[in-house]
C-alpha positions in Angstrom: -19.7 95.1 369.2 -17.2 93.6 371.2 -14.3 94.6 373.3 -11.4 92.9 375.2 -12.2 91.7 378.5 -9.8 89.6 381.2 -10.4 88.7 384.6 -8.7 87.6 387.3 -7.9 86.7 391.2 -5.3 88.7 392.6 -3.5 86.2 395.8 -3.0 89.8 398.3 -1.3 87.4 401.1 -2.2 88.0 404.7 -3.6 91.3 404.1 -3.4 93.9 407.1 -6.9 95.8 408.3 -7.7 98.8 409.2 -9.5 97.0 412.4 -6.0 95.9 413.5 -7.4 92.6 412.6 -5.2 90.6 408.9 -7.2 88.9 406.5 -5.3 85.7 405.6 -4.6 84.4 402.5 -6.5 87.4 401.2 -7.8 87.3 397.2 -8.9 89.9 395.2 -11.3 89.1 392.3 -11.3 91.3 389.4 -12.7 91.9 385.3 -11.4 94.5 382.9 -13.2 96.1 379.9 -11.0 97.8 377.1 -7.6 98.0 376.6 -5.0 100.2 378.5 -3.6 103.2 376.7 0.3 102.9 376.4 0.5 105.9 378.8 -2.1 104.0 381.0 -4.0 107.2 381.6 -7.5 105.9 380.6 -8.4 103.7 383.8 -11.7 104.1 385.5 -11.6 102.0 388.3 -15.5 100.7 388.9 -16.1 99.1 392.2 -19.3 96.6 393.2 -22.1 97.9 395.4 -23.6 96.1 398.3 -24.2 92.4 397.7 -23.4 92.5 394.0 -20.7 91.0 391.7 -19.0 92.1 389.1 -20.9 90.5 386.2 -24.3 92.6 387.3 -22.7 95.7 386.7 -21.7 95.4 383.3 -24.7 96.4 381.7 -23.8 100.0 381.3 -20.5 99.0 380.0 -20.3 99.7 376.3 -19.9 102.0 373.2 -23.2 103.3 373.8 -23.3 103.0 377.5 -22.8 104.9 380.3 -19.3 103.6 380.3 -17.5 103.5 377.1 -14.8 100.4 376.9 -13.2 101.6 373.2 -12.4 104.7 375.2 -11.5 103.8 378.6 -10.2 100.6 380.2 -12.5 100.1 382.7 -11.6 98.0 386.1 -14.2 95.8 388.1 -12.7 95.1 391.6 -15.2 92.8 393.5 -15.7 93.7 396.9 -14.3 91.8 400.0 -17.6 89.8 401.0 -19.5 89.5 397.8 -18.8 85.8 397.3 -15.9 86.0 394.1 -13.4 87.9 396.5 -12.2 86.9 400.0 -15.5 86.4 402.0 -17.5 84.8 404.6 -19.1 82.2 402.0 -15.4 80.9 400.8 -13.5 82.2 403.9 -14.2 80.3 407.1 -12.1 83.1 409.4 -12.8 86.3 407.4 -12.4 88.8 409.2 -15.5 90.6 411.9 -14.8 94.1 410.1 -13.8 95.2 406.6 -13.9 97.9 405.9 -14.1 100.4 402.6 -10.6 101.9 403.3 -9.6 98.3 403.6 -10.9 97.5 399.9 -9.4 100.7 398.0 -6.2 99.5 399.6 -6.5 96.2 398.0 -7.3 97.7 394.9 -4.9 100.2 394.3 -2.6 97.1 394.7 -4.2 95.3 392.1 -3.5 98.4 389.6 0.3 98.7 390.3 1.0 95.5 390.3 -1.1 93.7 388.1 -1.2 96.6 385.5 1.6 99.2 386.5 -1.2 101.7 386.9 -0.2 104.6 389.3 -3.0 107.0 388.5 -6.4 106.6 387.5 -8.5 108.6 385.1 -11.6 108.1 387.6 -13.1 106.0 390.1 -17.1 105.5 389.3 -19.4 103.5 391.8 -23.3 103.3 393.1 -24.4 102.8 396.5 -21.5 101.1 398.1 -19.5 101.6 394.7 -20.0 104.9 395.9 -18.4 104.9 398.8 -15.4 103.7 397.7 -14.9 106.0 394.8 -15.0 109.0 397.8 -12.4 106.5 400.1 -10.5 106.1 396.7 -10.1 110.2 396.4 -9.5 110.8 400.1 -7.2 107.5 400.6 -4.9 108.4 397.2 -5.5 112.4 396.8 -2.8 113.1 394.4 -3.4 109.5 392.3 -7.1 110.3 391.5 -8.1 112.8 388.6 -12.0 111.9 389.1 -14.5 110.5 390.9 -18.5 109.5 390.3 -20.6 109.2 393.0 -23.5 108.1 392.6 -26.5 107.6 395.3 -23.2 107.5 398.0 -21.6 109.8 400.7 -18.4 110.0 402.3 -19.8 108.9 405.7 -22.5 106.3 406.0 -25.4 108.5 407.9 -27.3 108.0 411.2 -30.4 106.9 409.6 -29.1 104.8 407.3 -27.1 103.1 410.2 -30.4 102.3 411.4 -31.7 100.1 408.0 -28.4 98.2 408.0 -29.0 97.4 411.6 -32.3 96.4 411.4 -30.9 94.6 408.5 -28.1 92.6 410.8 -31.1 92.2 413.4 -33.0 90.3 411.4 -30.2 88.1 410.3 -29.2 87.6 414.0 -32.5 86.6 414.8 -32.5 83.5 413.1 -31.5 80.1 414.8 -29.2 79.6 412.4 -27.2 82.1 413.7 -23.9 81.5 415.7 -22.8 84.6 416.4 -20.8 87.5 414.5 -22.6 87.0 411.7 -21.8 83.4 411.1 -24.3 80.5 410.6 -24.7 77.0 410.6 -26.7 76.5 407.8 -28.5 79.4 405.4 -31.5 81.2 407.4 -34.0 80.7 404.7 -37.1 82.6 406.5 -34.8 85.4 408.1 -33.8 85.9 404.1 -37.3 86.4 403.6 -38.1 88.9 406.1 -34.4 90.8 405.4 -35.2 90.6 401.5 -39.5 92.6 402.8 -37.5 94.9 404.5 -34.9 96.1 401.6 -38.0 96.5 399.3 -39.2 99.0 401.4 -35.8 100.9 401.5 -34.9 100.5 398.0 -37.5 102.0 396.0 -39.3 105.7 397.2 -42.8 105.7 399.1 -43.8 107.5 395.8 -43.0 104.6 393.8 -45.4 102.5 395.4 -47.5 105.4 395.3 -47.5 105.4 392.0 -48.2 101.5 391.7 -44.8 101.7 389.6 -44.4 98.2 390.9 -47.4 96.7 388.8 -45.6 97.3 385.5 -43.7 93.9 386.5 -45.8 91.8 388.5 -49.8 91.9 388.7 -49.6 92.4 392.5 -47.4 93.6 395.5 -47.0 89.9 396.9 -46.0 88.8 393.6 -43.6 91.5 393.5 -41.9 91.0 397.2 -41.9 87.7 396.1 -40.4 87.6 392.8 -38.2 90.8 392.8 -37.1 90.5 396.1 -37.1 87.5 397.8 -36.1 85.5 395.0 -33.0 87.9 394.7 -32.0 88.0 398.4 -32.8 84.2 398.7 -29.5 83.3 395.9 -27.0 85.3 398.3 -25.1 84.1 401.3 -26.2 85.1 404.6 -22.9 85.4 406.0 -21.6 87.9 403.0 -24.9 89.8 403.6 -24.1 90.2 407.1 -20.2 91.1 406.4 -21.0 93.5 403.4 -23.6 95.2 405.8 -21.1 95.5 408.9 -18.9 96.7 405.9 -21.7 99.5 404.8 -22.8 100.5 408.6 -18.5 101.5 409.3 -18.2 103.7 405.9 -16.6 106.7 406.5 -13.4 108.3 404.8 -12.2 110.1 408.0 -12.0 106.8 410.4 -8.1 106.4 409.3 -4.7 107.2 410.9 -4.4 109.6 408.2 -7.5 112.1 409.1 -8.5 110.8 412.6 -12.2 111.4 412.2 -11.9 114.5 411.0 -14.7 114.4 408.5 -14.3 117.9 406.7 -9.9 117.6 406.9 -10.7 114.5 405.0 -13.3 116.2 402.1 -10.9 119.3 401.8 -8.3 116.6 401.0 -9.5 115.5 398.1 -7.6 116.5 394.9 -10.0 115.4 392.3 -13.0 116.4 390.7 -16.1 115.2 392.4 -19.5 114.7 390.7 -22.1 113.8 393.3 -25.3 112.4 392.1 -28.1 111.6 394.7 -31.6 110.3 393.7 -34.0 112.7 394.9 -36.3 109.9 396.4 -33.4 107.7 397.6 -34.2 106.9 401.3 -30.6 105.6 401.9 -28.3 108.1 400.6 -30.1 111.9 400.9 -29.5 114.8 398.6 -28.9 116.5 402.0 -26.0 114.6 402.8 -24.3 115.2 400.0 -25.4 118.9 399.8 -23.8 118.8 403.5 -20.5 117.5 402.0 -20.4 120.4 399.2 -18.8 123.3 401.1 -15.4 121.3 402.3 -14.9 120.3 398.7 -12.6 122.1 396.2 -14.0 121.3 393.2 -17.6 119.4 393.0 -21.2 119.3 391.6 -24.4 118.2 392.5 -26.3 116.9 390.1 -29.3 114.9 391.8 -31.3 111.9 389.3 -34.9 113.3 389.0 -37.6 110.8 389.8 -39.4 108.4 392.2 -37.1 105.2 391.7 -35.5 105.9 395.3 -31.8 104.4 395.0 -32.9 102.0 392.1 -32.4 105.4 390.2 -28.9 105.1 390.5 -28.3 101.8 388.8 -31.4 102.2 386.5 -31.0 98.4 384.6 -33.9 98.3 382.5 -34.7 101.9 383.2 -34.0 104.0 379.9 -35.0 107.1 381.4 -32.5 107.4 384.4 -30.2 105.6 382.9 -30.0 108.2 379.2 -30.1 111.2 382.4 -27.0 109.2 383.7 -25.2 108.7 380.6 -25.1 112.5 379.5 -24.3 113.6 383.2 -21.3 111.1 383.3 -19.9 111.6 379.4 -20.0 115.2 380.2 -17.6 114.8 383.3 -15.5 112.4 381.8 -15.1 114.9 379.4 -14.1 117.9 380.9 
């Protein structure tokens, strides 16, 4: 079955930051699925995780999906640094810091004036999505009914600070590097080691426990090699490093409008909140978003079950998270 789909580049101008800093000539790359209601009160807004692009995420897009397009018109903004919107690999002075607040701003302008949308029926997002489905509720409180969060908190913790800067180590480490997270040519071997490090983040210590990562390849080199460095080694260095600084700074307080107040900025938010941690996920912890339950109005918790670490929360391939996902998601949509 198939379903009406556009896409699009939205030209934003010389975009103002939250750094102070102004993206020039900033442009905004988007894809719907579905078609608008005439009251235009079926959008779910649907925004890419770290590194991806819009086109990887649409495989829980249909009838039977996670995300149903005959019932909903579902919007794909692409992140600023992901290589379709502005970014380091097509934008020779973007900016040193973007940041998520910066990207929901961009994106509620492409919904009013591309579509004439002015509320939205829900914002759903993993990892990074994540993230800016909570910036989305605390940035536009009374213009968001819903939001989906899935293996993502309002503030980017300690320890995961430390991954994404072991991360932006690595990458400064290599001789290609010129500074600020520009190169002179792709570091091919600092891919390498950045893509060695993220399989060990990415997927739970009981995964490998398990030997879960033999059902793909005959051997953990062959794995590393073909799952991860083959992935890491198609991407841009400089977009890496960008989405990563991005990532590291997520945190829906850090605004004029809350001034780092952290639980102001939860007990903000108007909509309904469904927070779904993996259980094993090493980047986002069930204990941060348990820690973020008390200073919301209206929110569950309903954690993925299972040793797939933050792969749970984007289960491609995965029929088992992905049918737990499915009936968690339809039932909030629903209520």
């Amino acid at each position: 079955m198939t379903w009406p789909v556009q896409q699009g580049v939205l030209t934003l101008g010389d975009l103002p930051l939250l750094s102070g800093e102004v993206m020039r000539g900033a442009k905004l790359s988007w894809k719907t699925h579905g078609t608008l209601s005439p009251a235009r009160d079926n959008v779910i807004v649907y925004p890419t995780s770290y590194s991806a692009q819009h086109m990887e995420l649409e495989w829980l897009i249909g009838p039977e999906g996670i995300l149903d397009p005959t019932r909903w018109f579902i919007v794909q903004p692409d992140m600023f640094g992901n290589g379709l919107s502005s970014s380091p690999s097509n934008d020779p002075n973007f900016p040193a810091l973007v940041t998520s607040w910066d990207n929901v701003q961009a994106q509620r302008r492409l919904l009013t004036e591309t579509f004439g949308v002015e509320r939205v029926a829900c914002v759903y997002g993993w990892s990074m999505g994540a993230q800016q489905a909570y910036h989305w509720a605390a940035a536009f409180p009374d213009s968001v009914e819903r939001i989906v969060a899935i293996c993502g908190s309002a503030r980017t913790a300690v320890h995961n600070q430390v991954f994404l800067r072991s991360l932006m180590a690595v990458l400064e480490a290599a001789p290609e590097h010129i500074g600020g997270g520009r190169f002179t040519a792709e570091p091919v071997a600092n891919i390498r080691a950045f893509a060695r490090i993220y399989a060990s983040w990415a997927l739970s210590q009981d995964f490998y426990r398990a030997g879960l990562y033999l059902a793909s390849e005959p051997d953990l080199e062959s794995f590393l090699r073909n799952q991860w460095e083959a992935r890491w080694a198609l991407r841009s260095a400089g977009n890496l490093y960008a989405q990563a600084v991005t990532w590291d700074a997520g945190d829906i307080s850090a605004n004029s409008l809350y001034g780092g107040d952290l639980p102001l900025a939860l007990g903000s938010i108007q909509a309904r909140v469904l927070l779904m941690p993996g259980e094993t996920d090493l980047y986002f912890r069930v204990a941060d978003n348990e820690a973020e339950m008390p200073h919301l109005r209206n929110a569950a918790l309903r954690p993925i079950p299972g040793i797939n670490g933050h792969r749970a929360g984007n289960p491609a391939g995965n029929a088992e998270d992905a049918a737990f996902l499915r009936a968690q998601v339809r039932d909030w949509l629903d209520a």
